[in-house]
N, C-alpha and C positions, 0 to 999 in steps of 0.2 A: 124570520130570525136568521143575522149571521151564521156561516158554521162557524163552530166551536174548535179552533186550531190550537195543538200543541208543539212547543218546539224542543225539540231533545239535541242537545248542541248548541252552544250559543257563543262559540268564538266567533271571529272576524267574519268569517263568513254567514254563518249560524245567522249572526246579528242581521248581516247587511237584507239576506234573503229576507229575516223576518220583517225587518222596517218595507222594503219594496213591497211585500205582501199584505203590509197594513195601511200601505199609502195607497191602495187600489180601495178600499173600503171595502173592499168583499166582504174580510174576513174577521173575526174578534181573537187575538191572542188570550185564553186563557189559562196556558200551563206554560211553566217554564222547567229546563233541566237542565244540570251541567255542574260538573266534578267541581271546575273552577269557580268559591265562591264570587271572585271578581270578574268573571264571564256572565253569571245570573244574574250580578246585579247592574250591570249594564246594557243587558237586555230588560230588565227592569224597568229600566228608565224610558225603552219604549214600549212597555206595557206598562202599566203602573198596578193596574188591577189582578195583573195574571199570576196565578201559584205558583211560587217557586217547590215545587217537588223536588223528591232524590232521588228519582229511578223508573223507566218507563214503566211499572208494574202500576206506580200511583199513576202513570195516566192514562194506563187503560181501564182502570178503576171509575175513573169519570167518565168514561163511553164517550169521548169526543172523535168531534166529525171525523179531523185530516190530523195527522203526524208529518213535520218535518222533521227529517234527518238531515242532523250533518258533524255526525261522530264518525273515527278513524274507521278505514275502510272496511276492519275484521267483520266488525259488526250490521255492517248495512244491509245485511241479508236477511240475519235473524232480526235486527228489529224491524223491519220491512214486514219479514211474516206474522211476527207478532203481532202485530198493530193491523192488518190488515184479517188476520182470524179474528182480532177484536170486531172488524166492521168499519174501522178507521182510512179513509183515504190515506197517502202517502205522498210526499214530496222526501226523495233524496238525493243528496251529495254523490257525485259520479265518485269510483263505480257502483255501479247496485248490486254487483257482483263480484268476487273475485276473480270467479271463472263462469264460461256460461253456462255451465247446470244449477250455480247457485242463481244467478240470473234470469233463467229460466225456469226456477223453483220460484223464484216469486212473480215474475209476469203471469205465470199459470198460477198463481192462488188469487192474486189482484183479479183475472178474468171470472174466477171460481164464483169469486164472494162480491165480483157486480160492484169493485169501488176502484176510486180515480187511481192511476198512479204516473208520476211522474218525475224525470230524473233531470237534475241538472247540468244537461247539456248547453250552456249557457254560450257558445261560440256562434252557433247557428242566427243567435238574437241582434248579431252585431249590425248595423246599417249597410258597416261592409261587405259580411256575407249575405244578406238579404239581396241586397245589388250583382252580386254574381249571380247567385242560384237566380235571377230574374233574365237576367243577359243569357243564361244557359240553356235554362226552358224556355225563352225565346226562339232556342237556334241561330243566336247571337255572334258563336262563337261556330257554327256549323257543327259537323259531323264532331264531338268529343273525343280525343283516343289517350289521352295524360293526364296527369293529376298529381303533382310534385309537392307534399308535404313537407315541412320544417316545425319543429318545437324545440326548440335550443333553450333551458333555462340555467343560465350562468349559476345559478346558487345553489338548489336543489334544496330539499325541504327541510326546516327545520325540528322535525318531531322524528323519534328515534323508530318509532314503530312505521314508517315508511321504507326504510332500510331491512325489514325483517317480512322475509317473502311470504310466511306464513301470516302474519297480518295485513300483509298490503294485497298479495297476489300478484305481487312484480314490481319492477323498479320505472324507469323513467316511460317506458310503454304504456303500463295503465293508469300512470299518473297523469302524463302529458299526450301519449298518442292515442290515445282513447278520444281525445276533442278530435284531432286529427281524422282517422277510420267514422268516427263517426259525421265529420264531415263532408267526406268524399260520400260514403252511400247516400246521406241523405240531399247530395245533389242529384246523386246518379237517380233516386227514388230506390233505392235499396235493391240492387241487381243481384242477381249468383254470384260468392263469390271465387275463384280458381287460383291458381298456382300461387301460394301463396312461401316463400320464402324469407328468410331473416335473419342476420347476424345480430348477437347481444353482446356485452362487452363489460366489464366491470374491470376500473383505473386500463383500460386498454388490452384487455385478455376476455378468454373467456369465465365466464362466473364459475367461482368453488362452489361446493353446496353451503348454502342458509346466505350466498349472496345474492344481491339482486342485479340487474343491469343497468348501467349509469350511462349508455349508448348503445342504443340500435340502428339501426338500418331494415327496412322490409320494402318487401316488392309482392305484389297482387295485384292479379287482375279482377276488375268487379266491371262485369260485363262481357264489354267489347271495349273498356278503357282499363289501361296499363295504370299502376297507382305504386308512387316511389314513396315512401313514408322514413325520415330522420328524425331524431329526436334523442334530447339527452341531459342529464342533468352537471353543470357543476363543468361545463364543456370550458374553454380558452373561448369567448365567442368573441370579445372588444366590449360587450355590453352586455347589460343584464336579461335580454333574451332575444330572441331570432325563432321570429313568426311568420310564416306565409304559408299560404294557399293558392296555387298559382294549377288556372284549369289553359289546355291548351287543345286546339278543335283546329278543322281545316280551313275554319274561315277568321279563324281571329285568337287571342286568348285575353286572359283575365286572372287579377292577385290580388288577394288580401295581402297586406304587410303592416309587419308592426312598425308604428313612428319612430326611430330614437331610441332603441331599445326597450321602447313602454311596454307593460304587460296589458292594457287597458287602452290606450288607441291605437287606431285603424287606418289605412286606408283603402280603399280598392280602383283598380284601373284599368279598365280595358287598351288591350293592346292588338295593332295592325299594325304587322311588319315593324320597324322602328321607331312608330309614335304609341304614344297612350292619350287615353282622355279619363278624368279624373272621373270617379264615379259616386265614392264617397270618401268622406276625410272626418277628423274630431271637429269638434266633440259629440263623442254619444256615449249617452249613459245606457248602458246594454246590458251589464254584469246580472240585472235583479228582472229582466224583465221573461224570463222561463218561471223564475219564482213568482211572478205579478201575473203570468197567463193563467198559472195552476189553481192558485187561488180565486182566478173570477168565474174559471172552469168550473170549480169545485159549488162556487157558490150557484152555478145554474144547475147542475148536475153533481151527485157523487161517484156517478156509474161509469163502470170501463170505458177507458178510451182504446180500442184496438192498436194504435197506433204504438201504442207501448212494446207492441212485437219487434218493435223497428230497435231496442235493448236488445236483445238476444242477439238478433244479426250481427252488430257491431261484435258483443261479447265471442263472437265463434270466431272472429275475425283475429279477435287477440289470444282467443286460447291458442289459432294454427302459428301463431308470429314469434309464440312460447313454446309451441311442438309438444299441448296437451292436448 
């Protein structure tokens, strides 16, 4: 028998992860959740069968397999634990923590209680960054010692509770530089990380209290590679975002960039001295497919994946960049 998956959250995103996860066949959607009735019911329509419930209490009442989250960030922690004391695997919406002790609070109960858990770091999925991290642990690119991040999103978010440090856990950093940190270590393979430094900014200053930051800047090393990290919401950029990942070693370097300002295509390109050769380009549909692994994972297995430790490190990464 399929597991048994519930989904708590079913906006644009909510939805998309749950259709990718139903198009793997692993899985049977049958709970649905969500404040908005016109979010339920449009998830609905990719279940047809599944309970629309009012509240994760009804879905641990059904003892199902796995829990998707992907409600506002306050919340990811406790429903993470919740669902996970139930016995429930979990897929959720970055961050899984505010800070790394909530983080950390639930990596260690998911190990405790032996069920899957999984965060949607969905950057790492791209064809583009597949093709780097492959060029890297090649030795493609030689000895590594840089790693220059960018998240520039021209708009910044439209929900008010991202703006309120007490529900988000910070402003364009753990919205946007979270992909970022987390894709520098997970090229490095998750090194120590050191000197870690960071200017925040809110309209161009630094933050009053209960504001969050709407541009950073940090600097870390994680390793023996120096790692520049920018990001910011609501910037002057020309376009609706400014994305790269650009790794640089002593025999060559390599870059994600975003097309056009797209938030959703790629390409990547390895570079010697002043030529490149193309490495990947669109289209790839990448967005659902962390969401489409969890769920085939989950259907071999519901038991810990170790790898889930590889949350925390990032999350310490952003508490030092916050100076908690």
């Amino acid at each position: 028998m399929k597991p048994r998956v519930g989904f708590l959250g079913t906006g644009w995103i909510g939805r998309h992860r749950m259709e990718a996860m139903l198009e793997t066949g692993s899985i049977d959607a049958v709970a649905i959740c969500d404040p908005s009735p016109e979010c339920a019911a449009a998830a609905a329509e990719l279940a047809p069968d599944a309970a629309r419930l009012g509240s994760l209490e009804e879905m641990l009442e059904r003892r199902l397999d796995g829990i998707v989250i992907a409600t506002p960030s306050a919340l990811h922690a406790e429903q993470a634990l919740r669902a996970l004391d139930a016995g429930a695997a979990v897929f959720c919406q970055k961050p899984l923590g505010r800070t790394a002790a909530e983080t950390r609070a639930v990596v260690e109960t998911a190990s405790a209680a032996d069920r899957l858990l999984g965060v949607d770091l969905s950057y790492r999925e791209t064809a583009a960054m597949q093709a780097i991290a492959d060029v890297v642990h090649g030795g493609g690119l030689g000895r590594l010692f840089a790693i220059d991040l960018t998240f520039h999103n021209a708009y910044g978010p439209d929900k008010a509770w991202f703006y309120d440090p007490v529900q988000s856990g910070g402003g364009c950093v753990i919205d946007l530089g979270i992909h970022l940190v987390d894709l520098a270590l997970w090229t490095l393979g998750f090194p120590a990380v050191r000197s870690v430094t960071a200017e925040l900014l809110h309209v161009g200053m630094a933050p009053e209290s209960g504001a969050v930051e709407d541009y950073a800047v940090a600097r870390f090393d994680a390793g023996d590679v120096s790692v520049r990290l920018a990001c910011s919401w609501g910037l002057h950029a020309g376009r609706d975002a400014v994305i790269e990942a650009a790794f640089y070693g002593t025999g060559g370097g390599a870059a994600l960039r975003n097309v056009d300002g797209s938030f959703y295509d790629f390409t990547a390109h390895r570079f010697s001295g002043t030529s490149g050769e193309l490495l990947a380009a669109p289209p790839d549909a990448w967005g659902g497919r962390a969401a489409a692994a969890w769920a085939e994972r989950l259907a071999r297995s519901p038991g810990f994946d170790g790898r889930a430790e590889q949350y925390v490190r990032a999350a310490e990464v952003l508490d030092r960049i916050y100076g908690r």
